[in-house]
Biopython code that builds the backbone (N, CA, C, O; Angstrom):
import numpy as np
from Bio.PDB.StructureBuilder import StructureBuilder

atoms = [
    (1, "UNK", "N", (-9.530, -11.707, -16.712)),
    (1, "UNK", "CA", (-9.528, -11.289, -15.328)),
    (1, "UNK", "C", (-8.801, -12.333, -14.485)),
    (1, "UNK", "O", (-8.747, -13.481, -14.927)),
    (2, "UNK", "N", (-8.269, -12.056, -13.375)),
    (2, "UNK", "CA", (-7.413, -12.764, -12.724)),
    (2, "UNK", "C", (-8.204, -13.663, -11.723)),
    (2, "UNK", "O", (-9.193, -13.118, -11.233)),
    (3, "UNK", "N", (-7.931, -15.014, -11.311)),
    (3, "UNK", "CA", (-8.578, -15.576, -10.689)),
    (3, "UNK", "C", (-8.552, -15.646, -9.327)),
    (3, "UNK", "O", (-7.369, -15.675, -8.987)),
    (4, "UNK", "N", (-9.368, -15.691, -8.259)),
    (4, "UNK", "CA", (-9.522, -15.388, -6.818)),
    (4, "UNK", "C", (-8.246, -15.414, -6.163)),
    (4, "UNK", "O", (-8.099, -14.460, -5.400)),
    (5, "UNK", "N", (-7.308, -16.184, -6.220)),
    (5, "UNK", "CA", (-6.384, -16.753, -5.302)),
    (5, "UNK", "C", (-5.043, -15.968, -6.611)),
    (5, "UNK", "O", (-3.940, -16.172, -6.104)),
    (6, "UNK", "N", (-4.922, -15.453, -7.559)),
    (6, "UNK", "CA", (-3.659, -15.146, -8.440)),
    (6, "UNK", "C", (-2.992, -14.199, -7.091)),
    (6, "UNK", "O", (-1.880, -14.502, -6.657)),
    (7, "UNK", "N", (-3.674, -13.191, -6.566)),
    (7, "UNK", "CA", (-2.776, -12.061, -5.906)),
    (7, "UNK", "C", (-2.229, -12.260, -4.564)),
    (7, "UNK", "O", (-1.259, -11.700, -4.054)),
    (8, "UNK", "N", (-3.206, -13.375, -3.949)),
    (8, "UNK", "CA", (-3.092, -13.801, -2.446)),
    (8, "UNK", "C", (-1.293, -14.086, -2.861)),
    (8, "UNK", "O", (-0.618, -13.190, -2.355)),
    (9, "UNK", "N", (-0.653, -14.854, -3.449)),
    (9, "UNK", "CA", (0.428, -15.179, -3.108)),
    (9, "UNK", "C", (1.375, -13.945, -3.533)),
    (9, "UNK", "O", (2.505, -14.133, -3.081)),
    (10, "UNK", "N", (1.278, -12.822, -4.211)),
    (10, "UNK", "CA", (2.326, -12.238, -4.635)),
    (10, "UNK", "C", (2.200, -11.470, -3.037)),
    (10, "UNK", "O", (3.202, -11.398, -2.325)),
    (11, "UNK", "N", (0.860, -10.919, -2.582)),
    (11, "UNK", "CA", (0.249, -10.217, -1.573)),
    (11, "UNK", "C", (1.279, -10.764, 0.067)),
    (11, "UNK", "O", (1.914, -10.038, 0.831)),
    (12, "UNK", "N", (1.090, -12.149, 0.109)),
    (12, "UNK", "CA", (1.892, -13.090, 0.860)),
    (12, "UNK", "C", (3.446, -12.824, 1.045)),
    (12, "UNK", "O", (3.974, -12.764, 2.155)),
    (13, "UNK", "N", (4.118, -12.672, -0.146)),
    (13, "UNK", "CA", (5.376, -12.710, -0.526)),
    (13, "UNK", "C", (5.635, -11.744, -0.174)),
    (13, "UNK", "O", (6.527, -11.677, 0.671)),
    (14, "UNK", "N", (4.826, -10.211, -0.761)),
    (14, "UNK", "CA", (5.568, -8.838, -0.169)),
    (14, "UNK", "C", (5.293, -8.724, 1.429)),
    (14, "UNK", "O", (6.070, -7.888, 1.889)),
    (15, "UNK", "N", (4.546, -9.216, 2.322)),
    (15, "UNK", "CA", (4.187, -8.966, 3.829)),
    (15, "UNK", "C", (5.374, -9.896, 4.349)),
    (15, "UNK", "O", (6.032, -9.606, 5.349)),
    (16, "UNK", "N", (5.579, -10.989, 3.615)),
    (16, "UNK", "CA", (6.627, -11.999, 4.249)),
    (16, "UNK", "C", (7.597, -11.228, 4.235)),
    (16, "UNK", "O", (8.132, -10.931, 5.303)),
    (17, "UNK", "N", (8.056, -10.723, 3.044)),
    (17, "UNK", "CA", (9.592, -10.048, 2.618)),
    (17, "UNK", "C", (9.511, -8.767, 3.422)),
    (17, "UNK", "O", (10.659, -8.332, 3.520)),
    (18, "UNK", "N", (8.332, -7.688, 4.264)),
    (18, "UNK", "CA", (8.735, -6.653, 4.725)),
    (18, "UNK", "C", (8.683, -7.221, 6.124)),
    (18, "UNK", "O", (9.048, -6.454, 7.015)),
    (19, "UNK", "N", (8.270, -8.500, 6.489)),
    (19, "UNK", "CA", (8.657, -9.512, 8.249)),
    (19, "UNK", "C", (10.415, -9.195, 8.436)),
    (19, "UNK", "O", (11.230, -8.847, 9.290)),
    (20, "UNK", "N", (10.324, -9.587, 6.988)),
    (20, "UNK", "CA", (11.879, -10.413, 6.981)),
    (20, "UNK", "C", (12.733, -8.941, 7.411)),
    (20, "UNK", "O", (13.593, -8.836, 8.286)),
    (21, "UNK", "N", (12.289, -8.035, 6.652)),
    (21, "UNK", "CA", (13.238, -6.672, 6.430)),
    (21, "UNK", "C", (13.234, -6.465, 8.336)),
    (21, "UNK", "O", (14.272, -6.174, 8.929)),
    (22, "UNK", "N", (12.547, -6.575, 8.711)),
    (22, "UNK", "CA", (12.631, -6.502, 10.578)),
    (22, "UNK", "C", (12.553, -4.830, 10.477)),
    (22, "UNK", "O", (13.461, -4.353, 11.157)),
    (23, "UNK", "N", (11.844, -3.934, 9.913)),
    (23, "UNK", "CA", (11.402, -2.807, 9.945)),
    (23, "UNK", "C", (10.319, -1.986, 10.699)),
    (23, "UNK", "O", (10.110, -0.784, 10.860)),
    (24, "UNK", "N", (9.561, -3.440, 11.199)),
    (24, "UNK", "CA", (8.202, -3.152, 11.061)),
    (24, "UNK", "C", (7.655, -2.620, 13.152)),
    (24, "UNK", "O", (8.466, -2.770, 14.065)),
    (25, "UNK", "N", (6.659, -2.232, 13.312)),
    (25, "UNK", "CA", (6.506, -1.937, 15.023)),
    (25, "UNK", "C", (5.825, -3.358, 15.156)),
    (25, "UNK", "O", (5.098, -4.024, 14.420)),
    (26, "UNK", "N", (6.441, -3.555, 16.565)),
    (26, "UNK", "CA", (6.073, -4.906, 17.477)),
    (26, "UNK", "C", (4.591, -5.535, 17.246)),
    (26, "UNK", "O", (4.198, -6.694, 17.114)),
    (27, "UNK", "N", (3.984, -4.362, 17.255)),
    (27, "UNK", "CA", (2.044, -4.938, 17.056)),
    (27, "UNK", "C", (1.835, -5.193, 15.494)),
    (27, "UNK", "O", (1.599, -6.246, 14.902)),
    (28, "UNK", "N", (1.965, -4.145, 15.109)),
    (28, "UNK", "CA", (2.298, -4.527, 13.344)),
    (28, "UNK", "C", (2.572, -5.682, 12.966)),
    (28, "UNK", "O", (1.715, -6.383, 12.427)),
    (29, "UNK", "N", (4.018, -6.164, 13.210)),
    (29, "UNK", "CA", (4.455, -7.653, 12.883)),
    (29, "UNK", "C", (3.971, -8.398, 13.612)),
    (29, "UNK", "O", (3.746, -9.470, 13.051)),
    (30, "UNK", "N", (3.608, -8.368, 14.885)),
    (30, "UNK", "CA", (2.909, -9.625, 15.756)),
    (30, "UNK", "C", (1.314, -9.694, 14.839)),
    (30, "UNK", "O", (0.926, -10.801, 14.467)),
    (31, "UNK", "N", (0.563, -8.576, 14.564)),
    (31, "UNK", "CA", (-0.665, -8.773, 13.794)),
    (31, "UNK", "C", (-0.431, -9.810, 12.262)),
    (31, "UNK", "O", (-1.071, -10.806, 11.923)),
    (32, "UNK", "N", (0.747, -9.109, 11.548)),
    (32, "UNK", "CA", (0.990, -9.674, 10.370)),
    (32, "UNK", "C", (1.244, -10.875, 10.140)),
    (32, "UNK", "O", (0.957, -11.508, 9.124)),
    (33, "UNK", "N", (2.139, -11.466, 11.662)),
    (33, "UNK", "CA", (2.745, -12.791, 11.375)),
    (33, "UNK", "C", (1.709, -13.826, 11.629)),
    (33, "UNK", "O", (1.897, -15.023, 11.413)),
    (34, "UNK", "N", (0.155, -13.109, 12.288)),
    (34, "UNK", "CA", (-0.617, -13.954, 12.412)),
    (34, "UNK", "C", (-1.651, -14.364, 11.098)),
    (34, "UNK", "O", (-2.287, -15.335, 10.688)),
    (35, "UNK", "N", (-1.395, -13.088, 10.770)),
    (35, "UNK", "CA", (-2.728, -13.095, 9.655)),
    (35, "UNK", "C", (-1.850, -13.496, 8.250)),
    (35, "UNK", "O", (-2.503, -13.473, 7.206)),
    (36, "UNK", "N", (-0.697, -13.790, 8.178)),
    (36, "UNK", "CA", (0.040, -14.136, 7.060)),
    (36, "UNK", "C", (0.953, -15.193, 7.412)),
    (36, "UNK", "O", (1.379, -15.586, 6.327)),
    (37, "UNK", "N", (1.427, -15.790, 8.220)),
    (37, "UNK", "CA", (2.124, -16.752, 8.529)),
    (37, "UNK", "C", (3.203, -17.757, 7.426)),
    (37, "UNK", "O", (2.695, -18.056, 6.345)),
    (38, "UNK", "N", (4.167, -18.090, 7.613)),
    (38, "UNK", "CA", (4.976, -18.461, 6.774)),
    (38, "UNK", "C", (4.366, -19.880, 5.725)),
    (38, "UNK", "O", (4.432, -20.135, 4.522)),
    (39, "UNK", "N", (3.787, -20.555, 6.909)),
    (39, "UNK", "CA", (2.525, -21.635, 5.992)),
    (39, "UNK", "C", (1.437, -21.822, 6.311)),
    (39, "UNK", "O", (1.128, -21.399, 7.425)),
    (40, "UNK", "N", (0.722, -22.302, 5.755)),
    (40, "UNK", "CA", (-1.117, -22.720, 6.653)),
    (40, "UNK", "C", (-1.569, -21.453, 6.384)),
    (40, "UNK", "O", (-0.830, -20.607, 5.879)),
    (41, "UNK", "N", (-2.959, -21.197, 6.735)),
    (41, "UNK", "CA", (-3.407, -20.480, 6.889)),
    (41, "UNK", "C", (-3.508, -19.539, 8.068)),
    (41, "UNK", "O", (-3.628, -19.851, 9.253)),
    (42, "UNK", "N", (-3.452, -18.593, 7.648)),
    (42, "UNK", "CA", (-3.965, -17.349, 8.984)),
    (42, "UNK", "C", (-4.848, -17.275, 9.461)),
    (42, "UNK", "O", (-5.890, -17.593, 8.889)),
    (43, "UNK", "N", (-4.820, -16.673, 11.137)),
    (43, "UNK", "CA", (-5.827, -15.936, 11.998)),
    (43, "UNK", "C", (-6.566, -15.375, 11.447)),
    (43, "UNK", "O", (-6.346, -14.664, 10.467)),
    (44, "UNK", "N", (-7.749, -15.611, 12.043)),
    (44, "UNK", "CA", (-9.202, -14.974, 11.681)),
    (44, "UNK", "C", (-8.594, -13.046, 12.507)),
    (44, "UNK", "O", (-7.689, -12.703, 13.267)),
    (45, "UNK", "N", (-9.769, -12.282, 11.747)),
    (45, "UNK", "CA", (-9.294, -10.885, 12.695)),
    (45, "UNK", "C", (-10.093, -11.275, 13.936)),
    (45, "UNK", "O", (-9.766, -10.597, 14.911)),
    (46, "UNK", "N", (-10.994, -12.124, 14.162)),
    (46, "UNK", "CA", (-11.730, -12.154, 15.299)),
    (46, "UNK", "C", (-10.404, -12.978, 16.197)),
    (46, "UNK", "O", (-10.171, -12.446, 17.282)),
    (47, "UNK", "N", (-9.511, -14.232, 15.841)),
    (47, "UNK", "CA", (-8.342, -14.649, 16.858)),
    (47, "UNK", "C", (-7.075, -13.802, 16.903)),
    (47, "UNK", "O", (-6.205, -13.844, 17.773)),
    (48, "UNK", "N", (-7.122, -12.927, 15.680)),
    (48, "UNK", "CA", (-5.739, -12.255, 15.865)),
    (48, "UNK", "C", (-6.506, -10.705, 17.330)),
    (48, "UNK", "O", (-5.837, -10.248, 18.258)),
    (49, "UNK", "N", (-7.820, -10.360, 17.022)),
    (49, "UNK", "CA", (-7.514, -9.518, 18.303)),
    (49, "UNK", "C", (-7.808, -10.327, 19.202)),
    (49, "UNK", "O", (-7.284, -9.933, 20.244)),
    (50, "UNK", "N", (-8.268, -11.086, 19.329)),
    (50, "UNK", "CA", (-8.426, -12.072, 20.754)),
    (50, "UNK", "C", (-6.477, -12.189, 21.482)),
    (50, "UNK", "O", (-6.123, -11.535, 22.463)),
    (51, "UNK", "N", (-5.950, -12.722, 21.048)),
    (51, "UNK", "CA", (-4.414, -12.670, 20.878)),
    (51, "UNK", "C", (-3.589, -11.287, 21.150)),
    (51, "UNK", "O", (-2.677, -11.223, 21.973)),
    (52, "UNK", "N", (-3.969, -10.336, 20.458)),
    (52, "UNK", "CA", (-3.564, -9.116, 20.923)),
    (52, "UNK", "C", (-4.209, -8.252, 21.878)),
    (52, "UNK", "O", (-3.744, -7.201, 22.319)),
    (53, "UNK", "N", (-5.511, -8.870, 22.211)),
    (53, "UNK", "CA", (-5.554, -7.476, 23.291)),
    (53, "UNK", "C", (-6.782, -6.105, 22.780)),
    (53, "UNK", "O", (-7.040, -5.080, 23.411)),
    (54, "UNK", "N", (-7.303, -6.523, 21.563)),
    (54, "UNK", "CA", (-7.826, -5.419, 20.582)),
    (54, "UNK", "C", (-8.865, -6.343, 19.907)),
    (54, "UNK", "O", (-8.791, -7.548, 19.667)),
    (55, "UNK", "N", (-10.274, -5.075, 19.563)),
    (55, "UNK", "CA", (-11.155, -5.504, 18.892)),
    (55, "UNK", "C", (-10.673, -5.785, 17.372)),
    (55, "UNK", "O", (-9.758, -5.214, 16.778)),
    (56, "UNK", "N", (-11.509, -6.796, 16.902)),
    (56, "UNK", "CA", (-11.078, -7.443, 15.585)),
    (56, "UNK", "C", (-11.268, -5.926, 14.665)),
    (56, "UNK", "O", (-10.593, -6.019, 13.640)),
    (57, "UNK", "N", (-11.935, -4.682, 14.745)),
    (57, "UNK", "CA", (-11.771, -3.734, 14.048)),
    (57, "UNK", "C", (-10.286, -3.020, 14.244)),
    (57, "UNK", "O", (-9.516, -2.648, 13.359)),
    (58, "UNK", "N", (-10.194, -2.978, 15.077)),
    (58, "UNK", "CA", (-8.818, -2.705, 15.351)),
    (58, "UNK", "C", (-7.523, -3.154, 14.322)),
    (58, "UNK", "O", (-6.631, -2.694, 13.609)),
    (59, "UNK", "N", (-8.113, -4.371, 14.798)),
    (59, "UNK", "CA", (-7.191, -5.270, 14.038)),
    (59, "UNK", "C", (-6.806, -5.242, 12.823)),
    (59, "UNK", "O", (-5.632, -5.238, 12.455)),
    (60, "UNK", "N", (-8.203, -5.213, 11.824)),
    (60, "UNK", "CA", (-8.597, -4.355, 10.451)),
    (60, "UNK", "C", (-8.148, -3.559, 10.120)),
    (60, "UNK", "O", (-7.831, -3.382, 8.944)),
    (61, "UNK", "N", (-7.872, -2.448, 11.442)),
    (61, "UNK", "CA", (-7.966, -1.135, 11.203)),
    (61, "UNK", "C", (-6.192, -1.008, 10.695)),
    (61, "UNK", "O", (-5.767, -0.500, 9.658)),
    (62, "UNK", "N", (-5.455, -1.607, 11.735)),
    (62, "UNK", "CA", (-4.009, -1.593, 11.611)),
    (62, "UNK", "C", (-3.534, -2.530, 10.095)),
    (62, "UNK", "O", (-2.764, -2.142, 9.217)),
    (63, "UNK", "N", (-4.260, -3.816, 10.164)),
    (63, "UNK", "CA", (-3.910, -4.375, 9.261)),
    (63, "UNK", "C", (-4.156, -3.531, 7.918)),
    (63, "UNK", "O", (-3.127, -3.428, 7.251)),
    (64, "UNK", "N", (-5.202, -2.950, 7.408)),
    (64, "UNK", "CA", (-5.491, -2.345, 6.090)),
    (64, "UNK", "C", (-4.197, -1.021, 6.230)),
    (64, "UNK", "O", (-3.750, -0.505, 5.205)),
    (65, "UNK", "N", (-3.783, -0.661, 7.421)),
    (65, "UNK", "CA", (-2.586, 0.615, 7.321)),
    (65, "UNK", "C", (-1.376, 0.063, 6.686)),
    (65, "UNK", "O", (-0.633, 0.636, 5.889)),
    (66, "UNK", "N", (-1.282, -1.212, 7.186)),
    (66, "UNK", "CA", (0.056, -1.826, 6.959)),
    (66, "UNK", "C", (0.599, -2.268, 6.039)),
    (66, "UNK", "O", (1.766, -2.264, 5.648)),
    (67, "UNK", "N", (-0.995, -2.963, 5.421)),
    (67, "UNK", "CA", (-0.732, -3.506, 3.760)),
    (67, "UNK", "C", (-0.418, -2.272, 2.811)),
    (67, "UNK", "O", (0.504, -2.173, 2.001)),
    (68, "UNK", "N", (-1.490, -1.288, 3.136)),
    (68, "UNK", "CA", (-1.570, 0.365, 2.356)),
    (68, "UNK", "C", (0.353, 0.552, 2.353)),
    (68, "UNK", "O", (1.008, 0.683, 1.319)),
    (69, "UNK", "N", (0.757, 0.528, 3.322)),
    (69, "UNK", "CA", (2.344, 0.981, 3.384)),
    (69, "UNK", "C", (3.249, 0.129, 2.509)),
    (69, "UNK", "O", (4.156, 0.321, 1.699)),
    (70, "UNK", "N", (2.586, -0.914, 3.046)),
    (70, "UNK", "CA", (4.008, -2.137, 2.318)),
    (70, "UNK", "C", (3.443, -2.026, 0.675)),
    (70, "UNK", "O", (4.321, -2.304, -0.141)),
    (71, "UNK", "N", (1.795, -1.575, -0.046)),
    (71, "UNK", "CA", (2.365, -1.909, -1.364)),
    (71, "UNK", "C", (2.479, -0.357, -1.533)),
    (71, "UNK", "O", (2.352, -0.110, -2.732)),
    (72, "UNK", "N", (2.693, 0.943, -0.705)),
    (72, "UNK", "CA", (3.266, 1.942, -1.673)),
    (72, "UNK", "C", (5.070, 1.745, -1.626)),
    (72, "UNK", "O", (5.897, 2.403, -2.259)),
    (73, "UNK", "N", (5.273, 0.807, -0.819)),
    (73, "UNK", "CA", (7.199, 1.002, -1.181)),
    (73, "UNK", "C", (7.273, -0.082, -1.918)),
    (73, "UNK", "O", (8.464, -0.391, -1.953)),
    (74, "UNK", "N", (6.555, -0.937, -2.615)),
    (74, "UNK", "CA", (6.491, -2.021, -3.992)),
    (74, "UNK", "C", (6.460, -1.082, -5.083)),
    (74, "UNK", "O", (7.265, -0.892, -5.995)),
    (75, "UNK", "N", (5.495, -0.600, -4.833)),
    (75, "UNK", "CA", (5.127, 0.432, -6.024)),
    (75, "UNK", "C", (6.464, 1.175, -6.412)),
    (75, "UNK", "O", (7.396, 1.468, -5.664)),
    (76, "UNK", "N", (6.302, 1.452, -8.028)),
    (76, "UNK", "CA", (7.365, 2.675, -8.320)),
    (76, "UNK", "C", (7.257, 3.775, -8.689)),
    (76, "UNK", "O", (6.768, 3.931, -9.808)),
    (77, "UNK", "N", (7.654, 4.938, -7.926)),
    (77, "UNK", "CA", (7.124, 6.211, -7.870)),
    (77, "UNK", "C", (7.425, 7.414, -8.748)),
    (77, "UNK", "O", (8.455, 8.023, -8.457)),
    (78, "UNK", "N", (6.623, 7.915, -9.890)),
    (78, "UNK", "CA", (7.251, 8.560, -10.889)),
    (78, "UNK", "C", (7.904, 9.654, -10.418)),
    (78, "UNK", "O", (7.498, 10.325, -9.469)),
    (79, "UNK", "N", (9.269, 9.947, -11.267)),
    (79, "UNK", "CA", (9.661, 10.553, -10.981)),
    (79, "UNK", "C", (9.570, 11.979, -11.130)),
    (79, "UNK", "O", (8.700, 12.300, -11.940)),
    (80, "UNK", "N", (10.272, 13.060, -10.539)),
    (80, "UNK", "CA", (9.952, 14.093, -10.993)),
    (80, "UNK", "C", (10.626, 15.063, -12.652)),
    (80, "UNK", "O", (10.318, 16.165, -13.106)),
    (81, "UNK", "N", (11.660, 13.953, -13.161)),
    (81, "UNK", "CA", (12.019, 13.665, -14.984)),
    (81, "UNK", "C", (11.279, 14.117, -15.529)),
    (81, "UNK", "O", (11.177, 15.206, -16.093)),
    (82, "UNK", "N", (10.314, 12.804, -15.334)),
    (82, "UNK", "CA", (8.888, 12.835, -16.131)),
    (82, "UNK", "C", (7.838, 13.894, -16.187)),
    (82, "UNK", "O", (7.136, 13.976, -17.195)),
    (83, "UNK", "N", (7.653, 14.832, -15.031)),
    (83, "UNK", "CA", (6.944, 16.308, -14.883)),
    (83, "UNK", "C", (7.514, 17.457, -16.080)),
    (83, "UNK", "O", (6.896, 18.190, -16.852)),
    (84, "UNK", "N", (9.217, 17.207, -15.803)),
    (84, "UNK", "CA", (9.693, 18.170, -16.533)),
    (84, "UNK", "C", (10.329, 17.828, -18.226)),
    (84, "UNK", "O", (11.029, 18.391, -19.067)),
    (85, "UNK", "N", (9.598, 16.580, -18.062)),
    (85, "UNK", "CA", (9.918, 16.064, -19.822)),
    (85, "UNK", "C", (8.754, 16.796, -20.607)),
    (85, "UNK", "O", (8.709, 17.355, -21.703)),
    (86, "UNK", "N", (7.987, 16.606, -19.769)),
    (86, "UNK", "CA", (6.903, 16.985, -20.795)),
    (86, "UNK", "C", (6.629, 18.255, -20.972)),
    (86, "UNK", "O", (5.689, 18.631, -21.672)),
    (87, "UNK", "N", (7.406, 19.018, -20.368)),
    (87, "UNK", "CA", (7.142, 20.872, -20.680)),
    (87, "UNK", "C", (6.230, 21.327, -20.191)),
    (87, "UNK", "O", (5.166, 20.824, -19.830)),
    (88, "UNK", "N", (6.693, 22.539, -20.149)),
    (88, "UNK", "CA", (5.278, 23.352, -19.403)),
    (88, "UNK", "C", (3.888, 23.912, -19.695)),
    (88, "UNK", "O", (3.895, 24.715, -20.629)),
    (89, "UNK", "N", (2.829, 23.716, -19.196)),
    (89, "UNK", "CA", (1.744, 23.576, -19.706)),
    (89, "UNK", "C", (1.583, 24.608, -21.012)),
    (89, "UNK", "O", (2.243, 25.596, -20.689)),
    (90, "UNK", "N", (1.189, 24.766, -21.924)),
    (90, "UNK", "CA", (0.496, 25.538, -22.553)),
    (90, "UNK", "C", (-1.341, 26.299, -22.583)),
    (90, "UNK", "O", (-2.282, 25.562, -22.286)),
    (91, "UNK", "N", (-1.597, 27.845, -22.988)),
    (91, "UNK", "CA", (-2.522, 28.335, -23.144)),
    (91, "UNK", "C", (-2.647, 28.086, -24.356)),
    (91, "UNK", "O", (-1.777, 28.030, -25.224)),
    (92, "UNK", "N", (-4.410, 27.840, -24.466)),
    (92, "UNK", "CA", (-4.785, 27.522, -26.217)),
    (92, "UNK", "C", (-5.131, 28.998, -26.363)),
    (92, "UNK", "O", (-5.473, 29.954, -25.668)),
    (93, "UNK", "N", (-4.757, 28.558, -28.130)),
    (93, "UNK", "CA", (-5.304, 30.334, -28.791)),
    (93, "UNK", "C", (-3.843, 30.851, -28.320)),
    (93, "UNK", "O", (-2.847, 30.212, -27.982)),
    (94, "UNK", "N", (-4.032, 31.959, -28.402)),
    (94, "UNK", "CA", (-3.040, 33.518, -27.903)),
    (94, "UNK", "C", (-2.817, 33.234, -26.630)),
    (94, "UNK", "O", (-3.548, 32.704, -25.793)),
    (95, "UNK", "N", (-1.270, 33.812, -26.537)),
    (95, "UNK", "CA", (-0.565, 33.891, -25.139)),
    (95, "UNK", "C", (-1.672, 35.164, -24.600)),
    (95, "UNK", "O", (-2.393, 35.830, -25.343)),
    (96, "UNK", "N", (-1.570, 35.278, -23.103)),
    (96, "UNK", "CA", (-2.168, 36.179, -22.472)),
    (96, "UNK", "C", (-1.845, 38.178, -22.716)),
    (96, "UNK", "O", (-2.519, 39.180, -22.477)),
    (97, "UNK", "N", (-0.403, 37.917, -23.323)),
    (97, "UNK", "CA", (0.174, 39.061, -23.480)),
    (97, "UNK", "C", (-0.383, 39.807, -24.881)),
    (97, "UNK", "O", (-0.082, 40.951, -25.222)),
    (98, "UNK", "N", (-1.126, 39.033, -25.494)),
    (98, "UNK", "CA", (-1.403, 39.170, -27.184)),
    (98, "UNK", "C", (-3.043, 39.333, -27.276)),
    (98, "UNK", "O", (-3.615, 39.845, -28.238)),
    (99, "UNK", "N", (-3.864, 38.670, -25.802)),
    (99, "UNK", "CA", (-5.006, 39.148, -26.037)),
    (99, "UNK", "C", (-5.452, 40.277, -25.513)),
    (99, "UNK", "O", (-5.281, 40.669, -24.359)),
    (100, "UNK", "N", (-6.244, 40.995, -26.697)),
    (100, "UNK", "CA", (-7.095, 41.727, -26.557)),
    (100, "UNK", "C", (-8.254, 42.352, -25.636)),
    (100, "UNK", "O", (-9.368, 41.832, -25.592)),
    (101, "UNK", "N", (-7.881, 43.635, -24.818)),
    (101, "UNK", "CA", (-9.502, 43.590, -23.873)),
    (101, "UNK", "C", (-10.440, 44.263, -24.444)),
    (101, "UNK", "O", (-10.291, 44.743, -25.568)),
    (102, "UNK", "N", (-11.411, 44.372, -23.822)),
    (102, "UNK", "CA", (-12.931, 44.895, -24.074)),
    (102, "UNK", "C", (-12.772, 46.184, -23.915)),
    (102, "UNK", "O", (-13.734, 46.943, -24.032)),
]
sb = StructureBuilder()
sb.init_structure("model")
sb.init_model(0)
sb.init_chain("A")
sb.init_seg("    ")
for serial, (resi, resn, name, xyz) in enumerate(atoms, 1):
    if name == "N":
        sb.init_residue(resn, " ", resi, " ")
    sb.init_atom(name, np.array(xyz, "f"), 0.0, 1.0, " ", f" {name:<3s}", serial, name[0])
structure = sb.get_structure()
């Protein structure tokens, strides 16, 4: 199992690298650059909403949207190849045309 601190930095690296991409909305990156900062440690959510203007749930609230976003465009998304590699489903037993009714 991986130890407490293994993901914090890869976690770090992708929020830094989507700062960098300059993609992101004004509150978004002003939240991020607090709670991830290039060194040291980050804002508590209780100083990053103090700072913005917003309850620390808030803060939560945006921050957990943001991370959710930045690791689905890390992620790699299967393609739709792979749906049609594998063929189309099959019925067990007899095709529908071959069984028998009551």
């Amino acid at each position: 199992m991986n130890g407490p601190g293994d993901d914090a930095g890869a976690l770090r690296a992708q929020v830094r690298a989507s700062l960098e991409a300059d993609r992101l909305e004004p509150t978004v990156r002003a939240l991020l650059e607090l709670r991830f900062p290039a060194e040291g440690a980050g804002a508590s959510l209780d100083e990053v909403g103090a700072a913005l203007s917003m309850s620390p749930a808030m803060a939560a609230h945006i921050e957990f949207a943001a991370l959710s976003a930045i690791a689905a465009t890390e992620r790699p998304q299967p393609s739709a190849a792979a749906a049609i590699a594998s063929g189309p489903a099959r019925w067990a037993g007899r095709p529908p045309a071959e069984r028998k009714r009551p």
